[in-house]
N, C-alpha and C positions, 0 to 999 in steps of 0.2 A: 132595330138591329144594333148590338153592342160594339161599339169599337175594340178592336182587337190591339193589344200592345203588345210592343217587342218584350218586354218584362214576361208576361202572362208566357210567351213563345220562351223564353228560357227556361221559366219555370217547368213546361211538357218536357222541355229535353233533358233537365236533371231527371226528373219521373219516368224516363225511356229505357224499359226493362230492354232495347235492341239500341242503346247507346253506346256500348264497349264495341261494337263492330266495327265501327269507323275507324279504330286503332287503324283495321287489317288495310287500308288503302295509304298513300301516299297523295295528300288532296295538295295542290300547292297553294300555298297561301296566297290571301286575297280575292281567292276564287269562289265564286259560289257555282258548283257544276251541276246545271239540270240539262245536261245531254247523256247521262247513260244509256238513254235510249238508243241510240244513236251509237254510241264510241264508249263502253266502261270503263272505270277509272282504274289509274294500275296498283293492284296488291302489292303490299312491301314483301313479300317473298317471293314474286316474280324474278326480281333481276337478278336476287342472287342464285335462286332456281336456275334460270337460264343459263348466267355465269358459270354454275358447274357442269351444265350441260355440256356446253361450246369448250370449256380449259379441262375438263378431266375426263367426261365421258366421249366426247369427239378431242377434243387436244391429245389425250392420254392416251384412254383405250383405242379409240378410232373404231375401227372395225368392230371389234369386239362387243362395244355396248349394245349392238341389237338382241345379243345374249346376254351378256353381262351388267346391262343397265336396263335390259326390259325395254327396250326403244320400239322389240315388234308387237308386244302387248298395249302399247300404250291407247290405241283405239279402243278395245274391247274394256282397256283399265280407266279410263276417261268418259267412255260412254256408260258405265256401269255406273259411276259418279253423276253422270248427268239423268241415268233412269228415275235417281231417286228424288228426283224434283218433278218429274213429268208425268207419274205413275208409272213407269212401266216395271218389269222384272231384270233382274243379271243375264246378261247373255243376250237381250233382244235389241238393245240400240248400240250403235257403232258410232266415233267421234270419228268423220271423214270429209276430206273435198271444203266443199261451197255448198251454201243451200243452195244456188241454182242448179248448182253439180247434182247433189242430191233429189229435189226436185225433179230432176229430167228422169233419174232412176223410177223413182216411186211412182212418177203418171205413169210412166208407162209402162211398168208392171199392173199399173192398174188399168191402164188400155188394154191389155191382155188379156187380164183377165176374164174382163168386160166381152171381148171379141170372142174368150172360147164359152163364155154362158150365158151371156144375150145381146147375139151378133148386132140384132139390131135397132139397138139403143146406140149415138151416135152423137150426144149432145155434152161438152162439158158445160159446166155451169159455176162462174165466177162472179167475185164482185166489181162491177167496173172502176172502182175505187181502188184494188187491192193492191198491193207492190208490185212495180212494173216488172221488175224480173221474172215474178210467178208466171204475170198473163203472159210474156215475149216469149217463156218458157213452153207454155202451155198451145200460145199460139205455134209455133215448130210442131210439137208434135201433133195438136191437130191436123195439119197440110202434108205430113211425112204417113198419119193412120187412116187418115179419112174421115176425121170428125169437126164435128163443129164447134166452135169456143163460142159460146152464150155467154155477154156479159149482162148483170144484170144490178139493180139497184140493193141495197142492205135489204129496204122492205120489201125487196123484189123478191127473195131468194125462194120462200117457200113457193109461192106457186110455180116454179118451173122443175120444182120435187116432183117430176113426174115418169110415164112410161117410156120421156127419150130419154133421160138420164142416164147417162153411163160412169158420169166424176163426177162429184162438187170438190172443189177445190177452193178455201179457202184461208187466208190469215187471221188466227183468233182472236188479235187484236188489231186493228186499223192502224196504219202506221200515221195517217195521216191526222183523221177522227181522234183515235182512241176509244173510238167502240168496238165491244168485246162482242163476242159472237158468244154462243149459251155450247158449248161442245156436245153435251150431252144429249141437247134438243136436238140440235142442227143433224145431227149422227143419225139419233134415231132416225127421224124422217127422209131424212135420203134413205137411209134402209129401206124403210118400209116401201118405199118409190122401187126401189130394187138397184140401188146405184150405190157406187164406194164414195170414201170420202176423203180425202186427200187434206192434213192439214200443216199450216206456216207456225210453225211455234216461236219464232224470232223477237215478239214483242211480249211473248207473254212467259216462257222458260225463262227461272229465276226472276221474276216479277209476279206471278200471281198464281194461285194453284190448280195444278193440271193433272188432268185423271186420266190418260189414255185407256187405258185397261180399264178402268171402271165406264169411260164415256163408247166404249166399243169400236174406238174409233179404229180405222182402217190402215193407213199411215200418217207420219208426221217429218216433218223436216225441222230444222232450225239452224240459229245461228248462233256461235260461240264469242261473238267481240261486243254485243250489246250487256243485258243484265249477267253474261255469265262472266264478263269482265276477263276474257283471254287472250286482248291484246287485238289490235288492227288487222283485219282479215284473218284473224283467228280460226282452226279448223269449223267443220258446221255438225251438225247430226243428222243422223236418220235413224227412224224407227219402225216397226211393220209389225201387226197384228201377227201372231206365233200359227194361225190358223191360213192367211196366206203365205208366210214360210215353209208350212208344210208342204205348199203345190207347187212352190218355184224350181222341183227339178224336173217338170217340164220342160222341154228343151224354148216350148214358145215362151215361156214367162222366164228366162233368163234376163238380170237386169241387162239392160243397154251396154254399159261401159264395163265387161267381164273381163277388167284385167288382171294381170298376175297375182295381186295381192289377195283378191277375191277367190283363187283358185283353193280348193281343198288342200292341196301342197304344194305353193309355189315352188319350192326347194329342187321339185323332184325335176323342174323345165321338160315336163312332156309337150308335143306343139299342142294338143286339143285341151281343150278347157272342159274341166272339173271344179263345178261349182263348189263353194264352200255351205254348209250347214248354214240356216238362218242367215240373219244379218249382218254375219261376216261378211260373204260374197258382194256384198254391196261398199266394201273397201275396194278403188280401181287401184292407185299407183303405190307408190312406197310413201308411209306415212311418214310425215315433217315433225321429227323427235322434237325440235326447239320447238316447233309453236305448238306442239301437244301439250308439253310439259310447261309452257306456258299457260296455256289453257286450264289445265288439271289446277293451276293456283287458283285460276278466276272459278272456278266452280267450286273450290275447296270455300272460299271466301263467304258463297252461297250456301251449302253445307255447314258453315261454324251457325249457324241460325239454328239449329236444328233441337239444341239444346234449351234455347231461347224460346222455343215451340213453332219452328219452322217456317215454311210455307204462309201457314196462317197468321203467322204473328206478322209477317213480311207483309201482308196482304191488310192486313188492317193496320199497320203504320202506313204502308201507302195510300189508302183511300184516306186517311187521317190528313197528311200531306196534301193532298191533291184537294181535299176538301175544304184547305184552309188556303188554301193556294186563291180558289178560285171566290171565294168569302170576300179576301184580302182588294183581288182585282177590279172584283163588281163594289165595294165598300169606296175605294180609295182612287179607280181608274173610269168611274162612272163619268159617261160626256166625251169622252175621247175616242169612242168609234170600235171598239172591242166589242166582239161577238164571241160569245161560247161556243166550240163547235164540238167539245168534247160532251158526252153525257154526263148528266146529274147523277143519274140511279146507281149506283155501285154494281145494281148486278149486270151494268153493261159498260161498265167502266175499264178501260185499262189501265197503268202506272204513269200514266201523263194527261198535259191541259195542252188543247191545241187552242189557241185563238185568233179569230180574222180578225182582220182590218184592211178596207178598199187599198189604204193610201198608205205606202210605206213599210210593210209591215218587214222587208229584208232588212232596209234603215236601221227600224226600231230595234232588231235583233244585232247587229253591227254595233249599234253606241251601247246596248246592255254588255255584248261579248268586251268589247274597249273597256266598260267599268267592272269587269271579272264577273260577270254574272254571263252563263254561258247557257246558252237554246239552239236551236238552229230554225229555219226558215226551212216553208216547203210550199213550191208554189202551187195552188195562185193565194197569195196573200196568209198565211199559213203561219203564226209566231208560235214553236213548239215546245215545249216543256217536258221533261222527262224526269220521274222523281222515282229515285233509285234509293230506299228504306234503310237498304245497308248502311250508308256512308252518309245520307242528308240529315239533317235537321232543323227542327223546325222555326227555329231563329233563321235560318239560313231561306225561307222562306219569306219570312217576312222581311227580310233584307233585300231580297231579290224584288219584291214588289215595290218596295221603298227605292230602287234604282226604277224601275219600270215607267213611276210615278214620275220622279223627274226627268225621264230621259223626253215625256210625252209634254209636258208643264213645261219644261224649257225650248223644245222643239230642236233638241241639238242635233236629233236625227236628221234633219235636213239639210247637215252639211255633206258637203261633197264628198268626202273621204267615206261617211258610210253608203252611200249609193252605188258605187262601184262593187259591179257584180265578179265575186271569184270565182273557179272555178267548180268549185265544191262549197256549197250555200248550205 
């Protein structure tokens, strides 16, 4: 194996036909940030985006801008920008709520489904691994419909593709792993079982590319403050196959949370609800213009790729990254108790490197964040990396490892100051 040097890593980044991206962030110096997974870094036309928000479209206009500035479009104008990262078409995904907000919507139009064309299929089918919000989500509406939450292993999942199947519901990329689930397989085969499939796009929207429309998939959810870079609890998405849109004016398959915004005409304040057309109706309350229009930058951000060759090219800087990442760790962190728990294969790979270690590994994360090298922890023992193609580079990698090295060689994780747990790890 050839040693790898910081020189060689400068040299790939002058050669980085998606090197002018990183203009579009605002990185602070000293930092090397691999938590986009996690938290996106902020676009330099965010603040002043917002700034006109707040002093001319609400200081100014006030009222006004829900017409005048488009503040009631900005859902349909936001989600239309995020279709084109996820496959789907204009008109079908809406930027709203929380993916758990979202989430609660989508099972349970898909439990409806399910209840009016094969009553008695009763199993959903998860991974016990997946992000606890999905399952705490999922568990509620189990006990509220009458079904049962199957959780089951990654290599578990296909045999339980069967004739109880009523959901699978799962994250296409592991928050914890970084194992990618195949969308297209996974799809099919719940199909053919005879069950919907329900998916988390939070790890992998604006990180790797995604074919809704092409993989058949069923519904999607996601999140807007990770890769799409729209600021701290940022709006979420949702999206729904155009095929069960068409059956949602059944009065049973109305989504759960049918509030005014969702209405066909809110305007008109009738008391009885009139669903809206597609995946409108699945907007509940009055959308938050500031953090829409915040958002709309971190997706634009994603978007400026597009010309660079998109998705794809995003997708193979990242496994590029992630590939040298993990090179760098086993070359230079061998003996120190690191375990890969991320996959090798690309084609199960998601935009990050999780690694264990029994002893320490919150510590180890603490003295890297102290020397501007930024991951986060996820227990049990979990040190995680998130490598966001946009804005990294691959000096910036080898720099991070070169901190790692010493923080392990010196053992300064073991001072006291990084042991102490915060509230948010």
């Amino acid at each position: 194996m050839t040693d790898i040097t910081r020189q060689a890593c400068v040299l790939r980044d002058a050669e980085d036909p998606l090197a002018s991206l990183r203009e579009q962030f605002e990185l602070p110096p000293g930092t090397i940030y691999l938590d986009g997974n996690s938290l996106g870094v902020l676009p330099r036309a965010t603040a002043a985006r917002v700034a006109e928000v707040v002093s001319a479209e609400w200081g100014r206009d006030l009222i006004q801008s829900w017409n005048k500035a488009g503040w009631i479009d900005l859902p349909q104008r936001v989600g239309d920008k995020i279709a084109r990262l996820v496959g789907a078409a204009p008109g079908e995904l809406i930027a709203a709520d929380s993916t758990s907000l979202n989430l609660y919507k989508v099972l349970a139009v898909a439990l409806g489904l399910v209840k009016a064309d094969a009553p008695k299929r009763r199993v959903i089918v998860s991974e016990r691994d997946n992000f606890p919000t999905d399952l705490y989500i999922a568990e509620s509406l189990a006990r509220q419909h009458g079904f049962e939450l199957r959780l089951v292993s990654a290599d578990e999942i296909a045999a339980h593709l069967n004739d109880e199947l009523a959901v699978l519901m799962l994250t296409q990329v592991n928050y914890r792993s970084g194992r990618m689930h195949s969308m297209r397989d996974l799809t099919a085969a719940a199909h053919a079982a005879g069950g919907l499939v329900v998916w988390d796009l939070a790890h992998s929207a604006g990180a790797i590319p995604v074919d809704l429309k092409g993989s058949d998939a069923d519904f999607a959810v996601g999140c807007g403050y990770k890769y799409l870079n729209g600021g701290p609890g940022s709006p979420a998405f949702v999206w729904l196959h155009p095929r069960h849109a068409a059956r949602m004016d059944e009065q049973s398959l109305w989504q759960p949370l049918s509030g005014w915004m969702g209405h066909a005409a809110p305007f008109e304040f009738t008391p009885g609800y009139r669903p809206a057309t597609g995946v409108a109706r699945f907007v509940c309350g009055t959308p938050s213009a500031i953090a829409l229009s915040a958002l709309e930058c971190g997706v634009d951000t994603v978007l400026a790729a597009e010309p660079l060759g998109g998705m794809e090219a995003l997708r193979r800087k990242s496994l590029a990254l992630t590939d040298l990442f993990i090179e760098l760790v086993e070359q230079r962190c061998a003996g120190h108790g690191l375990a890969l728990q991320t996959p090798r294969a690309h084609a199960v790979r998601g935009s990050q490197v999780s690694l264990r270690r029994e002893e320490g590994a919150y510590a180890i994360v603490q003295a890297l964040i102290a020397r501007g090298v930024v991951g986060d922890f996820r227990a049990p023992g979990i040190l995680r990396f998130g490598f966001t193609p946009l804005y990294l580079r691959f000096v910036d990698v080898w720099d991070a490892v070169e901190h790692l090295v010493q923080v392990l060689e010196s053992g300064e994780w073991r001072q006291s100051r990084f042991n102490q747990r915060a509230a948010v790890t």
